[in-house]
mmCIF file as gemmi writes it, N, C-alpha and C atoms, coordinates in Angstrom:
data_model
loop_
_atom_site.group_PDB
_atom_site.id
_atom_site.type_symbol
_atom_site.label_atom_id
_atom_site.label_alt_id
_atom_site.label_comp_id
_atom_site.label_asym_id
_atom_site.label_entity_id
_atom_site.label_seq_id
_atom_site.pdbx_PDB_ins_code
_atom_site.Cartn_x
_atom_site.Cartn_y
_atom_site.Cartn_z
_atom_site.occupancy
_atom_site.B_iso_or_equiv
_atom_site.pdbx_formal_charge
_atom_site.auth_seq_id
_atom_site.auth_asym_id
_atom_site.pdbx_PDB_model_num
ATOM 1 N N . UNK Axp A 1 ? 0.248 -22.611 -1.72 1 0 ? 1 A 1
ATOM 2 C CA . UNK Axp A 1 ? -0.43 -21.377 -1.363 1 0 ? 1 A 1
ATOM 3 C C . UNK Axp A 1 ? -0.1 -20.323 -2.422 1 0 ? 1 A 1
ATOM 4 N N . UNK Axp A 2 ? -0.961 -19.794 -3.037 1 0 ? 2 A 1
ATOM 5 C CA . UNK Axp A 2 ? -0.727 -18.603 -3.836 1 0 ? 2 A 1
ATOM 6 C C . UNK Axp A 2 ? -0.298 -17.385 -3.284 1 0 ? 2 A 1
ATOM 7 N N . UNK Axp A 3 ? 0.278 -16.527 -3.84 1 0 ? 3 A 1
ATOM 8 C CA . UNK Axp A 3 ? 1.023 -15.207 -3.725 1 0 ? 3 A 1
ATOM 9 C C . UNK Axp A 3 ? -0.004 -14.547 -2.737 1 0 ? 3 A 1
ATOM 10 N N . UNK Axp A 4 ? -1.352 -14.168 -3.477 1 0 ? 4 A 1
ATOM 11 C CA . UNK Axp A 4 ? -2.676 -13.349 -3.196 1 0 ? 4 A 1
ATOM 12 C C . UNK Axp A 4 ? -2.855 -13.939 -1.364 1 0 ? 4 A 1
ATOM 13 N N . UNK Axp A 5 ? -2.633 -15.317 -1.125 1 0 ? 5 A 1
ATOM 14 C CA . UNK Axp A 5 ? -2.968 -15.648 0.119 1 0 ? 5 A 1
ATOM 15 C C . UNK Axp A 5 ? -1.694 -15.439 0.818 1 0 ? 5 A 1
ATOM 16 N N . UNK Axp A 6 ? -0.695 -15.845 0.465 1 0 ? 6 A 1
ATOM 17 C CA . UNK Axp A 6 ? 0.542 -15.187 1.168 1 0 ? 6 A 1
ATOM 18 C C . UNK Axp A 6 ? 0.471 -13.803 1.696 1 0 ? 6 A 1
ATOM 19 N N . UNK Axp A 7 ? 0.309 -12.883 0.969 1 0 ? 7 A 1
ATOM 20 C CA . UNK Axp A 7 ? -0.047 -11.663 1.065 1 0 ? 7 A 1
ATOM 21 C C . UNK Axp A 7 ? -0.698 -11.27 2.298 1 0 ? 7 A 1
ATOM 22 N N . UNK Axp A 8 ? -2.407 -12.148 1.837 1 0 ? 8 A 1
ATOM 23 C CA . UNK Axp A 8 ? -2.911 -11.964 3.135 1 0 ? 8 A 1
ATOM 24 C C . UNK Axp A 8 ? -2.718 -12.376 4.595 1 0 ? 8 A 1
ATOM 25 N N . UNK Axp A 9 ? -2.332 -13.309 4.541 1 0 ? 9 A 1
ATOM 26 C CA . UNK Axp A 9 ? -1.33 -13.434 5.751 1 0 ? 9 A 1
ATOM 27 C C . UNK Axp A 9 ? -0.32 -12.852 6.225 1 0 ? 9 A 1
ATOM 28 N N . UNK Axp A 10 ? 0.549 -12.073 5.357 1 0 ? 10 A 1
ATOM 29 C CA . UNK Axp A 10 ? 1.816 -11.188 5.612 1 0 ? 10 A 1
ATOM 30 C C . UNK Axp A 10 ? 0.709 -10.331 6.474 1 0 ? 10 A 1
ATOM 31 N N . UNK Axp A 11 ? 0.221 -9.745 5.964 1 0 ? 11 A 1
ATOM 32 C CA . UNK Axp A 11 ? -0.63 -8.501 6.34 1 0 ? 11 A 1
ATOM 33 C C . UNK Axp A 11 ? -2.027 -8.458 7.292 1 0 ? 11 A 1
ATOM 34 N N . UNK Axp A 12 ? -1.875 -9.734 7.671 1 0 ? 12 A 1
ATOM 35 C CA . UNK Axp A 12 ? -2.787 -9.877 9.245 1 0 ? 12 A 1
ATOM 36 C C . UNK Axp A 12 ? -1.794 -9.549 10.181 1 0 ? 12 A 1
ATOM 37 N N . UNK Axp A 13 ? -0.873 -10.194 10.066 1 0 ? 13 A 1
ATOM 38 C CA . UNK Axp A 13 ? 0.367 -10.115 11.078 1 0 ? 13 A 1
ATOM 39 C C . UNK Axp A 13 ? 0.814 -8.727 11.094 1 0 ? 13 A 1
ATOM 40 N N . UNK Axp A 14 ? 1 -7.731 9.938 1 0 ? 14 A 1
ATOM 41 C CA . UNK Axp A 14 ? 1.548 -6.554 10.413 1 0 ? 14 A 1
ATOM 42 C C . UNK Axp A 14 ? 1.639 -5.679 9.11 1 0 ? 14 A 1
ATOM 43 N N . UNK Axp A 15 ? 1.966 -4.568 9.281 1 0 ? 15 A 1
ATOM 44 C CA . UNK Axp A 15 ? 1.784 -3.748 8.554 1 0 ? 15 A 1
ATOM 45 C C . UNK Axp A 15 ? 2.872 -3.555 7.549 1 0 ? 15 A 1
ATOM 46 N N . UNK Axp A 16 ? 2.297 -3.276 5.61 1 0 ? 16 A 1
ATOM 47 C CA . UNK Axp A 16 ? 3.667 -3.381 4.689 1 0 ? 16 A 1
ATOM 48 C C . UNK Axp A 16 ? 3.402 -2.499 3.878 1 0 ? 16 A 1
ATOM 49 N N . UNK Axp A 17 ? 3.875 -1.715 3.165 1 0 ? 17 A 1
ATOM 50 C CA . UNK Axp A 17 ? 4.182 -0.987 1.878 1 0 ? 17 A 1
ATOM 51 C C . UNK Axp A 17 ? 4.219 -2.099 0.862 1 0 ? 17 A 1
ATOM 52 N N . UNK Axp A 18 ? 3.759 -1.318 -0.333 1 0 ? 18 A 1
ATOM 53 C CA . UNK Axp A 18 ? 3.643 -1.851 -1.594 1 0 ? 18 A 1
ATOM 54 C C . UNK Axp A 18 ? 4.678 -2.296 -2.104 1 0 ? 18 A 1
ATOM 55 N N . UNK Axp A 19 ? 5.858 -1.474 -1.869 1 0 ? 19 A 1
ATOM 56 C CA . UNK Axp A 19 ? 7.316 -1.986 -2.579 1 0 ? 19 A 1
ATOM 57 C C . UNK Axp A 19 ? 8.005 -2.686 -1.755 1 0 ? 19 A 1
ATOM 58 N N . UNK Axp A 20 ? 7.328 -3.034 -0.636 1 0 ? 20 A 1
ATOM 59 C CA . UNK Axp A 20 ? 7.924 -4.123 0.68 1 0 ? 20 A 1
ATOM 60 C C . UNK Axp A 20 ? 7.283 -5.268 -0.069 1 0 ? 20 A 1
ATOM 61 N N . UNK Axp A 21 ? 6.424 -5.443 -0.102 1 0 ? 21 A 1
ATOM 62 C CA . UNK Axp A 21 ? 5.626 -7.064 -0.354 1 0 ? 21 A 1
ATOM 63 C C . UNK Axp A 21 ? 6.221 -6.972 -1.776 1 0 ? 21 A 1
ATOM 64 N N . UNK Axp A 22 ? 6.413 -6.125 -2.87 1 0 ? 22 A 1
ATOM 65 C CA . UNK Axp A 22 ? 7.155 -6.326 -4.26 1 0 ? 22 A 1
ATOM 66 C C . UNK Axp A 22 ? 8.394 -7.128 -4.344 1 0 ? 22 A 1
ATOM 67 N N . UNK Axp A 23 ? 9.482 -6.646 -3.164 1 0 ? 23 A 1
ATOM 68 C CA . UNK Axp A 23 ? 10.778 -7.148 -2.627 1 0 ? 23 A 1
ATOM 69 C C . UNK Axp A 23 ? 10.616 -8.142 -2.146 1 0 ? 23 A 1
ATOM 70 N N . UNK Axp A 24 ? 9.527 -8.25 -1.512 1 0 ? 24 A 1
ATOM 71 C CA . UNK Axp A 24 ? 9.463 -9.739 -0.877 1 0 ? 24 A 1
ATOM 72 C C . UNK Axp A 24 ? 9.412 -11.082 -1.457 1 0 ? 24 A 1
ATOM 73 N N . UNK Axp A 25 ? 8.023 -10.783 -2.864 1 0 ? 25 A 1
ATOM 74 C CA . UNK Axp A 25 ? 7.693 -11.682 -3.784 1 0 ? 25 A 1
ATOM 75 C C . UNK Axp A 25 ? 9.008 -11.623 -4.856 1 0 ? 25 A 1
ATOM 76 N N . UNK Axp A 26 ? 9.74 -10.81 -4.895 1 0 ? 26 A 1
ATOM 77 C CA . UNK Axp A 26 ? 10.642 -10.392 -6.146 1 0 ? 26 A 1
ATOM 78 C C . UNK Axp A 26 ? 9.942 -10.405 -7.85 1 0 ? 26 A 1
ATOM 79 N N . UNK Axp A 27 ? 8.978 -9.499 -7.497 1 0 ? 27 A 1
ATOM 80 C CA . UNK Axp A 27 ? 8.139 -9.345 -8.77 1 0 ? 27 A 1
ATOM 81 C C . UNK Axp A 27 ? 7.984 -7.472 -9.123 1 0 ? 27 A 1
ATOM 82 N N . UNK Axp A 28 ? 7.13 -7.278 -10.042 1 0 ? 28 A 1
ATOM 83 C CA . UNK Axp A 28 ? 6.809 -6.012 -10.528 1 0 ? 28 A 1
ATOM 84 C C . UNK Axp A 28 ? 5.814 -5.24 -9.254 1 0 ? 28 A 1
ATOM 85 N N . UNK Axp A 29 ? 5.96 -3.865 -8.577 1 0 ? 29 A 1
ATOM 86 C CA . UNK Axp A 29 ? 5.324 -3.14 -8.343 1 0 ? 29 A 1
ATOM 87 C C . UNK Axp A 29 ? 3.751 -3.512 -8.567 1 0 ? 29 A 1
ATOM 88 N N . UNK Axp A 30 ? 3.368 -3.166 -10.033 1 0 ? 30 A 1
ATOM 89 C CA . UNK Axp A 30 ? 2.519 -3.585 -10.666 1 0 ? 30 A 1
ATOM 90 C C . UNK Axp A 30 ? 1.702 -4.673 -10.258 1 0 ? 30 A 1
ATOM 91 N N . UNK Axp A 31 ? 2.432 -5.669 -10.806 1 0 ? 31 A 1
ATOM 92 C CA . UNK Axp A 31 ? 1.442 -6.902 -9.67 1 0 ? 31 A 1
ATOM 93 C C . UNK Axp A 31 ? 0.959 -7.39 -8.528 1 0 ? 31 A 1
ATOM 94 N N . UNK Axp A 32 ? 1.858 -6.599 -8.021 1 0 ? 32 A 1
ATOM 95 C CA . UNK Axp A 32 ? 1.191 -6.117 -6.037 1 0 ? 32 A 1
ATOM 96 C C . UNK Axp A 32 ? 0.037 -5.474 -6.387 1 0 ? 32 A 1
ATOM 97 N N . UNK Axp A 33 ? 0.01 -4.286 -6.348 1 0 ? 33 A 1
ATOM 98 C CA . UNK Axp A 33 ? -1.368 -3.061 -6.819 1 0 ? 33 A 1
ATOM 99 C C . UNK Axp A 33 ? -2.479 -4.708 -7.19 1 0 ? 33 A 1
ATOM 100 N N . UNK Axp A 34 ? -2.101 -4.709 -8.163 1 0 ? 34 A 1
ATOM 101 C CA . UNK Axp A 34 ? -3.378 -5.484 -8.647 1 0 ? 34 A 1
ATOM 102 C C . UNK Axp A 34 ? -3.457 -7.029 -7.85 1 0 ? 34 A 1
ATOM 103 N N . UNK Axp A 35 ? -2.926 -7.109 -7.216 1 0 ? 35 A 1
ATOM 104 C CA . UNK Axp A 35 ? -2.941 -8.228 -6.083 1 0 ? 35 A 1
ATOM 105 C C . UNK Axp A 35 ? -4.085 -7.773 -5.014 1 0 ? 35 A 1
ATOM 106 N N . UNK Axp A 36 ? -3.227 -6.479 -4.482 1 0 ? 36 A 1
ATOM 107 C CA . UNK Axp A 36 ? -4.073 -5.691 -3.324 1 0 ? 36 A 1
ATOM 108 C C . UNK Axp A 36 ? -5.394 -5.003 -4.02 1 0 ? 36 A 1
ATOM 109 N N . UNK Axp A 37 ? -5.723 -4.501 -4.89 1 0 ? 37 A 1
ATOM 110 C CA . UNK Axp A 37 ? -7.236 -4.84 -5.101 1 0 ? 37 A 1
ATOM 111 C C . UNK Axp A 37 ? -7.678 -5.594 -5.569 1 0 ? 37 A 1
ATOM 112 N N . UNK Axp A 38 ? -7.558 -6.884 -6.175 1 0 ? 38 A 1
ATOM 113 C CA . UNK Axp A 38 ? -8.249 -7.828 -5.907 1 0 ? 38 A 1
ATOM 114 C C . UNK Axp A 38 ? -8.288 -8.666 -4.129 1 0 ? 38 A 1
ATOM 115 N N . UNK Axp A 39 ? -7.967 -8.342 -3.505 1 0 ? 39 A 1
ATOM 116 C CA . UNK Axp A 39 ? -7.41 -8.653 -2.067 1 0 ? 39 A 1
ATOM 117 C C . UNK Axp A 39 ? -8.686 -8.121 -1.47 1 0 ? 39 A 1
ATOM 118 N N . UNK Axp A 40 ? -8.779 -6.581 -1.761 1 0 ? 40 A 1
ATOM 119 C CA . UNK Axp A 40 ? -9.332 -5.814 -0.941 1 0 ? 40 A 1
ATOM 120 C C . UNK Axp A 40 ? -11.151 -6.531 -1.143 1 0 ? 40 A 1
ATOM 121 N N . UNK Axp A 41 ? -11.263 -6.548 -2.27 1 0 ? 41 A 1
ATOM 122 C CA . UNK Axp A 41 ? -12.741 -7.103 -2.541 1 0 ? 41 A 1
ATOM 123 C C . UNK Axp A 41 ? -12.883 -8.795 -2.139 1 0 ? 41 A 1
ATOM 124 N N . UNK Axp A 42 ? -11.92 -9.956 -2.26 1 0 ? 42 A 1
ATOM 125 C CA . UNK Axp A 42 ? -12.224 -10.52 -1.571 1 0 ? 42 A 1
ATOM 126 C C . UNK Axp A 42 ? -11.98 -11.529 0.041 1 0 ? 42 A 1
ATOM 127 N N . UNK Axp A 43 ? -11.693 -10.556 0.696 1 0 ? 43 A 1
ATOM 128 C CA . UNK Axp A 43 ? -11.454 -10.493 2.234 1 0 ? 43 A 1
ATOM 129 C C . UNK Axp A 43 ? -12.53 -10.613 2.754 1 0 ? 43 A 1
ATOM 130 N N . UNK Axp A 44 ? -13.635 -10.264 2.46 1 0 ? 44 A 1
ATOM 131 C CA . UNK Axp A 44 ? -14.727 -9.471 3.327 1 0 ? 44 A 1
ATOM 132 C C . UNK Axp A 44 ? -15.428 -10.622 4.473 1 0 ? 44 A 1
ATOM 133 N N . UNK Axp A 45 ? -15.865 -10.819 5.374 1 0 ? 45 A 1
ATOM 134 C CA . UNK Axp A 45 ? -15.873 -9.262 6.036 1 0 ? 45 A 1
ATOM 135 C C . UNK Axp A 45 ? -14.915 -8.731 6.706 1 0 ? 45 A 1
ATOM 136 N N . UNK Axp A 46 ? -13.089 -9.34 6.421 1 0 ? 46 A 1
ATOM 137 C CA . UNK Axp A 46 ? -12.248 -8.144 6.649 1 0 ? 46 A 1
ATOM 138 C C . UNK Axp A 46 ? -12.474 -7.058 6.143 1 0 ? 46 A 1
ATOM 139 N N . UNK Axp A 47 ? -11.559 -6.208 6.713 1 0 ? 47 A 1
ATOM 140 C CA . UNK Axp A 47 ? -11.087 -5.451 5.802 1 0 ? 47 A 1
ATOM 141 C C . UNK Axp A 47 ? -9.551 -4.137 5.168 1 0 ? 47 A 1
ATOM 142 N N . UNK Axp A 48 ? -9.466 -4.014 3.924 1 0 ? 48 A 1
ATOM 143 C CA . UNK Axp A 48 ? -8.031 -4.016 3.746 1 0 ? 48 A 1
ATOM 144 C C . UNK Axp A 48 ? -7.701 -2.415 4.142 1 0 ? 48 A 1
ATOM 145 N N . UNK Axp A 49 ? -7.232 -2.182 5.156 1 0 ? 49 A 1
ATOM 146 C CA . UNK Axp A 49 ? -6.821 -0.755 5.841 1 0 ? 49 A 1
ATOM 147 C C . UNK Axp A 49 ? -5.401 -0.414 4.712 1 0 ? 49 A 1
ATOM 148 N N . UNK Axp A 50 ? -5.811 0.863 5.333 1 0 ? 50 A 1
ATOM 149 C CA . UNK Axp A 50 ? -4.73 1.681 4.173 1 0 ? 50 A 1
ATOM 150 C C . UNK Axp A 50 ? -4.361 3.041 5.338 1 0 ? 50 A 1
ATOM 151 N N . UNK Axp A 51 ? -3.277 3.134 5.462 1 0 ? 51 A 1
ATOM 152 C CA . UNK Axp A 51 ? -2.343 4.43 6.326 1 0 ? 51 A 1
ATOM 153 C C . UNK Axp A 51 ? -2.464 5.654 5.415 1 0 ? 51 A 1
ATOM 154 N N . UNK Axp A 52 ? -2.46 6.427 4.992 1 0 ? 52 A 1
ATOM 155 C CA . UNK Axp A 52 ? -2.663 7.445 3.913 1 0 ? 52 A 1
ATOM 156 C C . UNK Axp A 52 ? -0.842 7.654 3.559 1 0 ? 52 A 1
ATOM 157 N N . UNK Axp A 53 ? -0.588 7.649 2.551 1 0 ? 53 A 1
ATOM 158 C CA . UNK Axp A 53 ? 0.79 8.681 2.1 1 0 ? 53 A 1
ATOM 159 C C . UNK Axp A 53 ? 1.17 9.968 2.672 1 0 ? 53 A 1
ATOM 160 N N . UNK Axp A 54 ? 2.35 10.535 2.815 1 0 ? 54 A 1
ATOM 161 C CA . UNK Axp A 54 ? 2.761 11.696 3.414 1 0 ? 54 A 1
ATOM 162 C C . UNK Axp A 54 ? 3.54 11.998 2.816 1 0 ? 54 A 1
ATOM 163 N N . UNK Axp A 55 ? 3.522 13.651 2.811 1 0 ? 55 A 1
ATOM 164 C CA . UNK Axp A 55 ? 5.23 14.112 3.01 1 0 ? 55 A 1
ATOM 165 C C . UNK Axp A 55 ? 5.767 14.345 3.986 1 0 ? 55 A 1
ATOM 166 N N . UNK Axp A 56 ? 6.911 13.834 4.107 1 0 ? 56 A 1
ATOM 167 C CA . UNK Axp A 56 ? 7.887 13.978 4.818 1 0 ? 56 A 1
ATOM 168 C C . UNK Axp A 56 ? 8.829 15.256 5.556 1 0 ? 56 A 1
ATOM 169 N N . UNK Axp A 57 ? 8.198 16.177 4.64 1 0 ? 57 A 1
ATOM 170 C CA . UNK Axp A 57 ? 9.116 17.604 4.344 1 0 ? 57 A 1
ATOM 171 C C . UNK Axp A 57 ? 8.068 18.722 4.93 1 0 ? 57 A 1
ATOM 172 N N . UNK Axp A 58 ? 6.819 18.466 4.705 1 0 ? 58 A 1
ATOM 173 C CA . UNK Axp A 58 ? 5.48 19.34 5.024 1 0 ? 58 A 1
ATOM 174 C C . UNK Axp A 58 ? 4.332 18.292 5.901 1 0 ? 58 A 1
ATOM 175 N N . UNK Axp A 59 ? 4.636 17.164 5.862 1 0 ? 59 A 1
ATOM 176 C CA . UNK Axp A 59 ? 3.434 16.48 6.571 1 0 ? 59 A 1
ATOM 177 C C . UNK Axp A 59 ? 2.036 16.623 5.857 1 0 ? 59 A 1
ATOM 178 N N . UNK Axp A 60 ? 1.947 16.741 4.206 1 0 ? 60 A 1
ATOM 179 C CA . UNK Axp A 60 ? 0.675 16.93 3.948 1 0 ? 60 A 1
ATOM 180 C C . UNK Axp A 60 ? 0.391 15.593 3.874 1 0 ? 60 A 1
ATOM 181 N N . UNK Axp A 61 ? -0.876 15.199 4.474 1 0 ? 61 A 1
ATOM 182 C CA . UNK Axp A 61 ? -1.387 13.454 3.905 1 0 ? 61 A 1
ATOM 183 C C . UNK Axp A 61 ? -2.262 13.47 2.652 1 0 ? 61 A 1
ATOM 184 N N . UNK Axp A 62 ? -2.168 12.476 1.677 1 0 ? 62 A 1
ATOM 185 C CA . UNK Axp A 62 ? -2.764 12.155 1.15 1 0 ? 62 A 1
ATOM 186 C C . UNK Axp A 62 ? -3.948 11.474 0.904 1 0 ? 62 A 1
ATOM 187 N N . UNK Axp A 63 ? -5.381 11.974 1.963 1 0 ? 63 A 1
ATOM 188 C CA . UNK Axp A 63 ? -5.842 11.076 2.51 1 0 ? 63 A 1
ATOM 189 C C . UNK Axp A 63 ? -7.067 10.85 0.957 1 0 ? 63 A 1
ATOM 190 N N . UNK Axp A 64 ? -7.213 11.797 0.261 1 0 ? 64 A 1
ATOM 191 C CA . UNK Axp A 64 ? -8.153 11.335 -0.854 1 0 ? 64 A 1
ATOM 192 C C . UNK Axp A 64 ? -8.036 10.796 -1.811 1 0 ? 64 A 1
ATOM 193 N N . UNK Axp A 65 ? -6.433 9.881 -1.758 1 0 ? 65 A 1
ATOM 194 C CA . UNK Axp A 65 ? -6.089 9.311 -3.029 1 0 ? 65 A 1
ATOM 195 C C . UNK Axp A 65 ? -6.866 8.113 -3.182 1 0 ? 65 A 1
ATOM 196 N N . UNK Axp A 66 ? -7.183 7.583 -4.306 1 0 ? 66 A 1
ATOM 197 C CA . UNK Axp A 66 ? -7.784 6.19 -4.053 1 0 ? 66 A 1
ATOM 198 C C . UNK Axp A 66 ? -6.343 5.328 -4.845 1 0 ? 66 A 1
ATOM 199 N N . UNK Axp A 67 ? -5.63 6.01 -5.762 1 0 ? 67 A 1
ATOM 200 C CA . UNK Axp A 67 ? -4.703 4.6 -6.389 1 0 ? 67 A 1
ATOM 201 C C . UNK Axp A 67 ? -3.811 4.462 -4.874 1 0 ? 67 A 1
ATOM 202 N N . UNK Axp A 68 ? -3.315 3.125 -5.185 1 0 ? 68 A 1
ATOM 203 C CA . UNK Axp A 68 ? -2.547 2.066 -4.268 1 0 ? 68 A 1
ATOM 204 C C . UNK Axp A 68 ? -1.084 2.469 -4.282 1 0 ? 68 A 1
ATOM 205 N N . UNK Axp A 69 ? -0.921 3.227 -5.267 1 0 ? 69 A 1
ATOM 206 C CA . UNK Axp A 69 ? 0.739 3.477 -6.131 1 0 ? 69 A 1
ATOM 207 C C . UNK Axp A 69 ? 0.859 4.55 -5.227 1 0 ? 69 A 1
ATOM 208 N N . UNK Axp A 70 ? 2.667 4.656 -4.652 1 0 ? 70 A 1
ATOM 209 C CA . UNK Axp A 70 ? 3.164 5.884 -3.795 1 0 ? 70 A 1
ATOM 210 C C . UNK Axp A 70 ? 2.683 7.116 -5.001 1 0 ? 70 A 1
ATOM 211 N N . UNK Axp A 71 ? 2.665 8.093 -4.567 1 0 ? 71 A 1
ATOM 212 C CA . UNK Axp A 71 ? 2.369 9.204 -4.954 1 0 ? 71 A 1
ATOM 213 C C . UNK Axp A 71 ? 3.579 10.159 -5.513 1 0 ? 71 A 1
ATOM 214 N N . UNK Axp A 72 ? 4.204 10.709 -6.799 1 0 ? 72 A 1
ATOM 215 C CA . UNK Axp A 72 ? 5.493 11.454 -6.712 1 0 ? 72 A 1
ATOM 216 C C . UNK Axp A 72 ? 5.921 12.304 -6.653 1 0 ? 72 A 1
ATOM 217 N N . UNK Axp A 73 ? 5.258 12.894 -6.143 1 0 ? 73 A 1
ATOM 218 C CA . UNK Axp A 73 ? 5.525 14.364 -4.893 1 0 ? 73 A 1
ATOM 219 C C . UNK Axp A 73 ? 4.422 15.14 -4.607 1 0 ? 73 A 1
ATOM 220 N N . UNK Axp A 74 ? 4.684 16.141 -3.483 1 0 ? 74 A 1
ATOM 221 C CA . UNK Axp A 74 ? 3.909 16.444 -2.764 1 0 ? 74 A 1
ATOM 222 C C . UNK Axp A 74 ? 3.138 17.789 -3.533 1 0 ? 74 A 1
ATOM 223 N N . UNK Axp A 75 ? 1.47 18.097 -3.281 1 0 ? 75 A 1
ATOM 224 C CA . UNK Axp A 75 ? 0.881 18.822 -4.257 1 0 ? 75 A 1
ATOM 225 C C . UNK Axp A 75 ? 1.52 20.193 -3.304 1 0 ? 75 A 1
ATOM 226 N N . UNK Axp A 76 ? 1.645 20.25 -2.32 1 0 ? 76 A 1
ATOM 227 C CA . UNK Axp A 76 ? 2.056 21.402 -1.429 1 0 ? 76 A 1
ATOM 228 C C . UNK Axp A 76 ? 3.324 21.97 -1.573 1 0 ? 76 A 1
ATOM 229 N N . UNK Axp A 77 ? 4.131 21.345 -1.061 1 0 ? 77 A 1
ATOM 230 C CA . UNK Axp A 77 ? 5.842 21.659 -1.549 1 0 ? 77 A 1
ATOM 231 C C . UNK Axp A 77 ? 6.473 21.445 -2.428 1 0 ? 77 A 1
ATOM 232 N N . UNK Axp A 78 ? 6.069 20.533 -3.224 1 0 ? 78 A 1
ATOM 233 C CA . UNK Axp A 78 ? 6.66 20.111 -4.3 1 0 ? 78 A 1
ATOM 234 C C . UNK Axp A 78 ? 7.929 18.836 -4.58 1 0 ? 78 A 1
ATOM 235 N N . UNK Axp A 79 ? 7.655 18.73 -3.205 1 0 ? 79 A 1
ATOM 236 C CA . UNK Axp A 79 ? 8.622 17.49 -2.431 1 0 ? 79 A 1
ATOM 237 C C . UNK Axp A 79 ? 8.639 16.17 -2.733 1 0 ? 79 A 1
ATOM 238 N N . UNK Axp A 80 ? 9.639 15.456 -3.138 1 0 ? 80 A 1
ATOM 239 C CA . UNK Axp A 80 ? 9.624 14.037 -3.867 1 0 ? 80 A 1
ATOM 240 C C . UNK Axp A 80 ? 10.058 12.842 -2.746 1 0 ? 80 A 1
ATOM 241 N N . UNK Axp A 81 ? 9.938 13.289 -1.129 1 0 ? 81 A 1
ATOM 242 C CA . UNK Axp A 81 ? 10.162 13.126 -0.067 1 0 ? 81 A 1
ATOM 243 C C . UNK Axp A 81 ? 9.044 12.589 0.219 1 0 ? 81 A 1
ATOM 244 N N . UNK Axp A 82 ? 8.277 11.387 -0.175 1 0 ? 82 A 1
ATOM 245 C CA . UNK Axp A 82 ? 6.886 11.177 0.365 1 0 ? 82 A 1
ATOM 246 C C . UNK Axp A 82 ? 7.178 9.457 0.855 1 0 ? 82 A 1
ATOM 247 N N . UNK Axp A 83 ? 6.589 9.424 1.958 1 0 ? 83 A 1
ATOM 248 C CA . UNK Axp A 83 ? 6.775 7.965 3.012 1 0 ? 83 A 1
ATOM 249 C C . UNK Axp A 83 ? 4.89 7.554 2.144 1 0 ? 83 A 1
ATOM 250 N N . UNK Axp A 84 ? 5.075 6.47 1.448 1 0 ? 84 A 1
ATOM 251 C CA . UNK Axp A 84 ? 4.248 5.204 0.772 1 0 ? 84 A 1
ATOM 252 C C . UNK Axp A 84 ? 3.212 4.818 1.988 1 0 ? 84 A 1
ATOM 253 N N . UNK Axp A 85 ? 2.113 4.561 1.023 1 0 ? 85 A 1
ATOM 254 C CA . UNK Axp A 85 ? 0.974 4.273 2.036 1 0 ? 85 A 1
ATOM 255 C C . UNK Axp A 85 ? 1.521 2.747 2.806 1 0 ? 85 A 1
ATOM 256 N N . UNK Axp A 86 ? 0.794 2.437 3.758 1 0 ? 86 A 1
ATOM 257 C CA . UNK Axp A 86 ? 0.826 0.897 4.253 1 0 ? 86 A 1
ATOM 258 C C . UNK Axp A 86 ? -0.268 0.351 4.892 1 0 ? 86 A 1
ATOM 259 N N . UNK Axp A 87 ? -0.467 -0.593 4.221 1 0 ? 87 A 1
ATOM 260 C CA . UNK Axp A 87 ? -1.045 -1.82 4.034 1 0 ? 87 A 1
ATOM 261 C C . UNK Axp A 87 ? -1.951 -2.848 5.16 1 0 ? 87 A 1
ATOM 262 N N . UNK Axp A 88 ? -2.641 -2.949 5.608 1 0 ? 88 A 1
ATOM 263 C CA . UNK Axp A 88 ? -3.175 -4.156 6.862 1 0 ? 88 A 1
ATOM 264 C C . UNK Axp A 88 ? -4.238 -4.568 6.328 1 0 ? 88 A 1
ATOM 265 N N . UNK Axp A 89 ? -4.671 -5.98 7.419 1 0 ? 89 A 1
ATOM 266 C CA . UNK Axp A 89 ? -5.67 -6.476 7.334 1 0 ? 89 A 1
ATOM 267 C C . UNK Axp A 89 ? -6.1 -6.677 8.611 1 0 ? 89 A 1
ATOM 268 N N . UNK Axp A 90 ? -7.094 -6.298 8.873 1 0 ? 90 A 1
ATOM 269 C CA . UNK Axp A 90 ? -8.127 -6.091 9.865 1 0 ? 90 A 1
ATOM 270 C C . UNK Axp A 90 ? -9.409 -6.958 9.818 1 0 ? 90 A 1
């Protein structure tokens, strides 16, 4: 079974952060991201849900980001306190 299908299976079952499934595979950040969009396009007709990013400190969400990558700090406070988007499949 490849990584890409591992993945998708991690993530029917339950919900992960980007640097969770990184730790998991013991690989680069990097190659998650580009795992999870190629993922996202071919699932269909799942589809790959995304939690938005936050801060932690102000609660602003990040709901218009489109990259996959945590965000490094907040445009509001200035806060480097931000909880990473997460991940499902639906």
């Amino acid at each position: 079974m490849t990584r890409r299908q591992q993945i998708i299976e991690i993530l029917q079952q339950n919900k992960q952060t980007a640097q969770q499934l990184a730790n998991y595979f013991q690989t680069d950040l990097s190659e998650i991201l580009e795992d999870l969009q190629h993922i996202e396009k071919s699932i269909k007709p799942k589809k790959l849900k995304i939690t938005p990013a936050y801060c932690r400190k102000c609660n602003f969400m990040f709901k218009e980001r489109s990259k996959a990558s945590k965000p490094s700090k907040c445009p509001r406070c200035k806060s480097e306190w931000i909880e990473a988007q997460m991940f499902w499949i639906e």
